[in-house]
DSSP file (Angstrom, degrees, kcal/mol; ACC not computed):
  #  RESIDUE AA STRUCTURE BP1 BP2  ACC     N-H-->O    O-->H-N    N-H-->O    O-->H-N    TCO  KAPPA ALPHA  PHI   PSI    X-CA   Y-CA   Z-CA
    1    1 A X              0   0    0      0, 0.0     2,-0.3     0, 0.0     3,-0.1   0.000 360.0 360.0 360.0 126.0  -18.9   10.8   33.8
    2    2 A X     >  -     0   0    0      1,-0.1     4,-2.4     4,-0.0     5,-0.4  -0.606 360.0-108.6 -98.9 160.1  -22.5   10.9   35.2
    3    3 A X  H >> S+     0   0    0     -2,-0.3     4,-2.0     1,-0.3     3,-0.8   0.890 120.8  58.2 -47.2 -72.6  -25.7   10.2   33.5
    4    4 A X  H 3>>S+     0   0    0      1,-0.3     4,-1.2     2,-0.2     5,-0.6   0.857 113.7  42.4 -26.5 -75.7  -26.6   14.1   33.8
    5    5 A X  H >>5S+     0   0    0      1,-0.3     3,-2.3     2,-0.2     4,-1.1   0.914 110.2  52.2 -47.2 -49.8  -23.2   14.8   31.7
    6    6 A X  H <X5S+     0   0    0     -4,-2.4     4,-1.3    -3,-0.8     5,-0.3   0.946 117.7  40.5 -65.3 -43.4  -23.6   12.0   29.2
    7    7 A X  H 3<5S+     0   0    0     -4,-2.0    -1,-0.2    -5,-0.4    -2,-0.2   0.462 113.6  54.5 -84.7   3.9  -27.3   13.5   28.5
    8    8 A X  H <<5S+     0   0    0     -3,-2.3     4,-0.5    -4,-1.2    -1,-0.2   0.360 117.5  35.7-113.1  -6.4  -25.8   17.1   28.7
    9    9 A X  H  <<S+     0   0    0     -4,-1.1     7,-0.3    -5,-0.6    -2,-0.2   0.702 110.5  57.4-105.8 -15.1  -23.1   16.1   25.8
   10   10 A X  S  < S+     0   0    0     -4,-1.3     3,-0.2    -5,-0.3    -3,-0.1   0.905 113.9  40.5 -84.9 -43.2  -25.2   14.0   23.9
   11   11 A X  S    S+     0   0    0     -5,-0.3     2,-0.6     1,-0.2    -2,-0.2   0.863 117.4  57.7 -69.3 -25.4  -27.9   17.4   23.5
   12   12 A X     >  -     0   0    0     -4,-0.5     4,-1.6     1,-0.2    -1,-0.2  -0.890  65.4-164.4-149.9 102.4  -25.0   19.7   23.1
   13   13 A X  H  > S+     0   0    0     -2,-0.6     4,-3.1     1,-0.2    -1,-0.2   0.663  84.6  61.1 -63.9 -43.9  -22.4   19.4   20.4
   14   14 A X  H  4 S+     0   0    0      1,-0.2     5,-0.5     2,-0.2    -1,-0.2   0.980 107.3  55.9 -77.0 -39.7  -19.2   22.0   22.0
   15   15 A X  H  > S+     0   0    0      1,-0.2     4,-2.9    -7,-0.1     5,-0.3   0.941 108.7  40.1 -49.2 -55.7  -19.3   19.5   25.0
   16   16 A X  H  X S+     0   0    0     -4,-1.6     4,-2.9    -7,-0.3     5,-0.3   0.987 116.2  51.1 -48.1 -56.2  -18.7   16.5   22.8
   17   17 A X  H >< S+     0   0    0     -4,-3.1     3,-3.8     1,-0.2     4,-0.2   0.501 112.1  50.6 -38.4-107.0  -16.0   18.6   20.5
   18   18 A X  H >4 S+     0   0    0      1,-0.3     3,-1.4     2,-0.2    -1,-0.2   0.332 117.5  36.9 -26.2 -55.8  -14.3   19.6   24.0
   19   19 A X  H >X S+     0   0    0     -4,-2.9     4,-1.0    -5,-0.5     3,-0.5   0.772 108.7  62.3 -73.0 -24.9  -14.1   15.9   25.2
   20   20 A X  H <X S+     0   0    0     -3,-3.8     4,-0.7    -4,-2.9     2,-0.4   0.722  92.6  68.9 -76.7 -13.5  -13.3   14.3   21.8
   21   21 A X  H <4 S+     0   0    0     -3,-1.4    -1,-0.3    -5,-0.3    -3,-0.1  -0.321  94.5  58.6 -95.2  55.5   -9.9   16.4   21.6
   22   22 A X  H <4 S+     0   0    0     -3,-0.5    -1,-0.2    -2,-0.4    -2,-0.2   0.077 109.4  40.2-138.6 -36.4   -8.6   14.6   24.0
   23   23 A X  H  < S+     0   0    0     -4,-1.0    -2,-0.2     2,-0.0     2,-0.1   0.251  75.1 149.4 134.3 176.1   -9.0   11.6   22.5
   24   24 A X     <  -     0   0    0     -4,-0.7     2,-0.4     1,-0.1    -3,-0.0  -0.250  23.3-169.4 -31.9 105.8   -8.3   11.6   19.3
   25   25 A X        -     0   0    0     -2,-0.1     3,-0.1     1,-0.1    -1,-0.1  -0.956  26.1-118.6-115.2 168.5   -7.1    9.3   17.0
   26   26 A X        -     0   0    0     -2,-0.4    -1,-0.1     1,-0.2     5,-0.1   0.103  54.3 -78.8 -70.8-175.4   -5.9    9.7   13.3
   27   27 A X        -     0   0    0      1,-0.1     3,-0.3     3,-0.1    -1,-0.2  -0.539  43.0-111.7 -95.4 158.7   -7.8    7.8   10.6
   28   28 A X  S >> S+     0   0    0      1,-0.2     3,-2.8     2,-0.1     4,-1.8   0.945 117.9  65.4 -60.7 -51.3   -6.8    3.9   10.5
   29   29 A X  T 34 S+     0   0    0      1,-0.3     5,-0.3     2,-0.2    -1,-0.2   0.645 104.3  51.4 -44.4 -32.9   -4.9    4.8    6.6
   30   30 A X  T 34 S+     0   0    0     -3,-0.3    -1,-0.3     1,-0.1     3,-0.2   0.139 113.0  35.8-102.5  19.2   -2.5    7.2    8.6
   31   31 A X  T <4 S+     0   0    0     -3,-2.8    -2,-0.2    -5,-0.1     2,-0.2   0.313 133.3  24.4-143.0  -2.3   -1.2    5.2   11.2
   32   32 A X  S  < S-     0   0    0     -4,-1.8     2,-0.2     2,-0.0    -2,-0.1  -0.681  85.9-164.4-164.6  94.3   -1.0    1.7    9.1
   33   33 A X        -     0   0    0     -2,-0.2     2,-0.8    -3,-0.2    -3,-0.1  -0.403  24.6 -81.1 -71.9 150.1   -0.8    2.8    5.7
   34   34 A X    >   -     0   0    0     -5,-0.3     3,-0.8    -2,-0.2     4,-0.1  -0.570  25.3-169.5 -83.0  96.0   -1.4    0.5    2.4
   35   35 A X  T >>  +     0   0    0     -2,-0.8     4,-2.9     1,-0.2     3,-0.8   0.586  62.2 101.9 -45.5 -13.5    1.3   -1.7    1.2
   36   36 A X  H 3> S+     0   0    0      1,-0.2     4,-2.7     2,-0.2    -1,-0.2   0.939  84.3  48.2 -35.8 -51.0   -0.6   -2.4   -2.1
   37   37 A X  H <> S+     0   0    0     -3,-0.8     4,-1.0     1,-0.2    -1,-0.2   0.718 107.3  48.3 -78.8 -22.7    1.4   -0.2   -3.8
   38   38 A X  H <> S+     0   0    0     -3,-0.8     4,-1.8     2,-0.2    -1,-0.2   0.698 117.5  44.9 -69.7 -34.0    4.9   -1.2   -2.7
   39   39 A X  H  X S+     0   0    0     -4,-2.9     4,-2.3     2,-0.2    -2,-0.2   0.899 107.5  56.1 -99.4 -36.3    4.1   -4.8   -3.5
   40   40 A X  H  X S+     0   0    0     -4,-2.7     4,-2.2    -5,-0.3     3,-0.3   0.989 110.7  51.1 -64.3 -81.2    2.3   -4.0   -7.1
   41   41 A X  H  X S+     0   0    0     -4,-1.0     4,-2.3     2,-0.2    -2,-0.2   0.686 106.8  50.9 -13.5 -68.4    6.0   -2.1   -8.1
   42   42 A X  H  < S+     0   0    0     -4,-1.8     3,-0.4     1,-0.3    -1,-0.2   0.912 116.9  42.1 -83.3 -65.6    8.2   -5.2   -7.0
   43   43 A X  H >< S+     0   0    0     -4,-2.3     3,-3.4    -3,-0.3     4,-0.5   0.925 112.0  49.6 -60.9 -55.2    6.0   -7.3   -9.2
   44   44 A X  H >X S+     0   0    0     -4,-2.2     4,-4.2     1,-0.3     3,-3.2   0.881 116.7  46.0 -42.4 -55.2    5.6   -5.1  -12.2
   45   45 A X  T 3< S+     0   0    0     -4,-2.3    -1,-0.3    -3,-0.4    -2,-0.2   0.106 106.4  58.0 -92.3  27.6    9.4   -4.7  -12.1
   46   46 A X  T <4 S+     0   0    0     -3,-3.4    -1,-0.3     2,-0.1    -2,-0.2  -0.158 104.2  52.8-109.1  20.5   10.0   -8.3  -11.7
   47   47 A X  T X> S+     0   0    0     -3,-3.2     4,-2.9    -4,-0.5     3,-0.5   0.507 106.3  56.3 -75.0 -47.9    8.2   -8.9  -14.8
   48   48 A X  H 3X S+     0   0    0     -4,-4.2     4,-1.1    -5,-0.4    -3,-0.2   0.959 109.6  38.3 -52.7 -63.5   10.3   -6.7  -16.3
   49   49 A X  H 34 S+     0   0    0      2,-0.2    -1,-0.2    -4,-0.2    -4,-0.1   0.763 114.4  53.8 -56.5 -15.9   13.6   -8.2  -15.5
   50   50 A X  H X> S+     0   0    0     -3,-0.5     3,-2.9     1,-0.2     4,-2.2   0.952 109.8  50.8 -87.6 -52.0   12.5  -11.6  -16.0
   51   51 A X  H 3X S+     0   0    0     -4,-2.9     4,-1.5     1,-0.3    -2,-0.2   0.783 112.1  44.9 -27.4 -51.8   11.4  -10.4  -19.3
   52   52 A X  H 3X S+     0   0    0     -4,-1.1     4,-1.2     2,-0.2    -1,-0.3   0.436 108.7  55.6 -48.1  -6.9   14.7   -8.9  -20.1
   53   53 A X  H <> S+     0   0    0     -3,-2.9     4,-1.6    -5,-0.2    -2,-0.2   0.767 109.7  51.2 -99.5 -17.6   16.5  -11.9  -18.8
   54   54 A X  H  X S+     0   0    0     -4,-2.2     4,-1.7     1,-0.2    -2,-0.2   0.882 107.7  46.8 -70.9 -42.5   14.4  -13.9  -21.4
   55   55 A X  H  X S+     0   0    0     -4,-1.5     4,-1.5    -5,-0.4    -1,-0.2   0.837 117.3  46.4 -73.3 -33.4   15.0  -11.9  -24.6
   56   56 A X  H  X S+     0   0    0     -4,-1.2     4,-2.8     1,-0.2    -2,-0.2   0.852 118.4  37.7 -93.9   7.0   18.8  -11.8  -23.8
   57   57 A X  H  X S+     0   0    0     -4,-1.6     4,-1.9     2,-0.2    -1,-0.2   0.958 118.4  50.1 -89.9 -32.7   19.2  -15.7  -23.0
   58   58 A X  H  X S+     0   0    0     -4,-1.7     4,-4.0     2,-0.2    -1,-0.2   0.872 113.0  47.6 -84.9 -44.8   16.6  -16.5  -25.9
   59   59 A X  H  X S+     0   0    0     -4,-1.5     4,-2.0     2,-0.2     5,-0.2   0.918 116.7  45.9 -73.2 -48.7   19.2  -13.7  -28.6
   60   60 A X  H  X S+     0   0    0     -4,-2.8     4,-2.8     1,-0.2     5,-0.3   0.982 113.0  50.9 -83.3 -46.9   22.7  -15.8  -27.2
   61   61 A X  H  X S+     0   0    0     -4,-1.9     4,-1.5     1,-0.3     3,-0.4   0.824 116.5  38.2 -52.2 -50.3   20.7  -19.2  -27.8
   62   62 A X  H  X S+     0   0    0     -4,-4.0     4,-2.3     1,-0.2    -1,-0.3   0.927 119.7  47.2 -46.0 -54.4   19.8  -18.3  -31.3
   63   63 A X  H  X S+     0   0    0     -4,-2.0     4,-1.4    -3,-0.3    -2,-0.2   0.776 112.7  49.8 -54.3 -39.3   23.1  -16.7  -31.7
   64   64 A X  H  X S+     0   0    0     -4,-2.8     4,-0.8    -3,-0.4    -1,-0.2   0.934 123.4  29.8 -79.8 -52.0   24.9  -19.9  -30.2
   65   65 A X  H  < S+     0   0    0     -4,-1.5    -2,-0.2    -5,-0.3    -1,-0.2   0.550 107.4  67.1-111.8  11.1   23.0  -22.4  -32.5
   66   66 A X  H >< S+     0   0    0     -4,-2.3     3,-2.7     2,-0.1     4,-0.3   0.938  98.5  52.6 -57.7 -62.4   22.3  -20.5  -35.5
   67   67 A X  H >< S+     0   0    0     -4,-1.4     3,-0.7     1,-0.3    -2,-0.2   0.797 105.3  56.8 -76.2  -1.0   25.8  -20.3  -36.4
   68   68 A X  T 3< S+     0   0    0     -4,-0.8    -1,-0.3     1,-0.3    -2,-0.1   0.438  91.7  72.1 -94.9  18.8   26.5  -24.3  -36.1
   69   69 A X  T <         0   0    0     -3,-2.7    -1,-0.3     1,-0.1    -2,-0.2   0.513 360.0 360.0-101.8   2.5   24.0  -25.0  -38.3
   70   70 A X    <         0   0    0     -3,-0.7    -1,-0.1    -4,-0.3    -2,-0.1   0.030 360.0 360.0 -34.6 360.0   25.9  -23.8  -41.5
């Protein structure tokens, strides 16, 4: 590209379109997409099981020593 072209695309916008479709790239978001949301899931739903694993071990321990205190 010679100076005369760079100062005839810079004044005039359909050259730059023309030259920019070749290229092109896609927004950074579409070609390395956000893991934020995968990684927010696996916690939320590893509170949740460790929460469930707590209410049922916490219900047989009660259950277990409740009745031997009779």
């Amino acid at each position: 590209m010679s100076v005369g072209e760079r100062v005839a695309s810079r004044s005039n916008p359909d050259v730059e379109d023309n030259q920019g479709d070749d290229t092109y790239l896609p927004p950074r978001r579409a070609v390395h997409p956000s893991e934020q949301g995968k990684w927010t899931n696996l916690f939320y739903m590893t509170l949740l099981w460790l929460f469930i694993a707590l209410v049922v071990s916490l219900t047989i321990w009660g259950i277990r020593y409740s009745n031997s205190s009779l």
